[in-house]
Wavefront OBJ file of the C-alpha trace (Angstrom):
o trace
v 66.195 122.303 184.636
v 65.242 125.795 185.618
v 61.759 126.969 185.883
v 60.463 129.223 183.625
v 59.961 132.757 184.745
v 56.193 133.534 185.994
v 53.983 135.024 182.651
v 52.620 138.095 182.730
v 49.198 138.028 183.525
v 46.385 140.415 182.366
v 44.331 140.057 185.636
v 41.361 142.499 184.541
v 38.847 140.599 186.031
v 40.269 140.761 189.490
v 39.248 144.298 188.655
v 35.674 143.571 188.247
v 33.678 145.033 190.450
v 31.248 141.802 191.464
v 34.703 140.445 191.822
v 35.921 142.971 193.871
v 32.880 142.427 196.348
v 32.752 138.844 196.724
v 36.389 138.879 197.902
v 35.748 142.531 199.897
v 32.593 140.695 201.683
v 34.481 137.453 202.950
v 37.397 139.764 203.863
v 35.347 142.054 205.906
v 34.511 138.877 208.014
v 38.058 137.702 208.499
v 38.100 135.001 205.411
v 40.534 134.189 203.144
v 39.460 133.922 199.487
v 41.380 133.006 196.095
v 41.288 132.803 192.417
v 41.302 128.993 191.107
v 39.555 127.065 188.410
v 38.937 128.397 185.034
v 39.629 132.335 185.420
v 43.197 131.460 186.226
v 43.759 128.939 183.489
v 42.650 130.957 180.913
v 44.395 134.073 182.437
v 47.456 132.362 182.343
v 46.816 130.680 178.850
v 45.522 134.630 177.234
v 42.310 133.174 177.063
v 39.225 135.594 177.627
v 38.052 135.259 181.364
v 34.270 135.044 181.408
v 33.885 133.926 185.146
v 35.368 133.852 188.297
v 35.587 130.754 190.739
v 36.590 131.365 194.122
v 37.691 129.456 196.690
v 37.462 129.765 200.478
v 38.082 127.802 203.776
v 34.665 129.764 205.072
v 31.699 127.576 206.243
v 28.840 127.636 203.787
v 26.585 129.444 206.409
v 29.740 132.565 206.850
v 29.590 132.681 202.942
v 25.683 133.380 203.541
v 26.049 135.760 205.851
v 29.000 137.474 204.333
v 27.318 137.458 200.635
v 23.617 138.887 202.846
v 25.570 141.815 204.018
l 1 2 3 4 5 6 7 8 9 10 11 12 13 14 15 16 17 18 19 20 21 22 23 24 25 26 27 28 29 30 31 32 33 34 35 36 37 38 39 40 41 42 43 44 45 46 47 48 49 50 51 52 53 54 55 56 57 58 59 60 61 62 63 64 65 66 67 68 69
């Protein structure tokens, strides 16, 4: 069976910009950060986004400091 093509997804709230900062912050001290949870179902499903979950390999502490700054 072949897979289905990817859907188009109406990523608007990777726009925000609260959005925007949480992933600049953790960037800025060498983290990786993604999407997941919720936001992405509902993205994927057209289903209105009304928050963001993100995930990250960072310490709790190096969230801290990265969210302080």
């Amino acid at each position: 069976m072949a897979a289905s093509p990817p859907r188009s997804l109406n990523a608007a709230w990777l726009r925000w910009p609260e959005t925007q900062a949480v992933f600049a912050a953790l960037a800025a001290r060498g983290h990786d950060a993604r999407a997941v949870g919720g936001a992405v179902r509902n993205a994927l499903a057209g289903e209105p986004v009304t928050d963001v979950d993100i995930a990250t390999v960072a310490l709790p502490a190096d969230v801290i400091v990265a969210a302080d700054a």
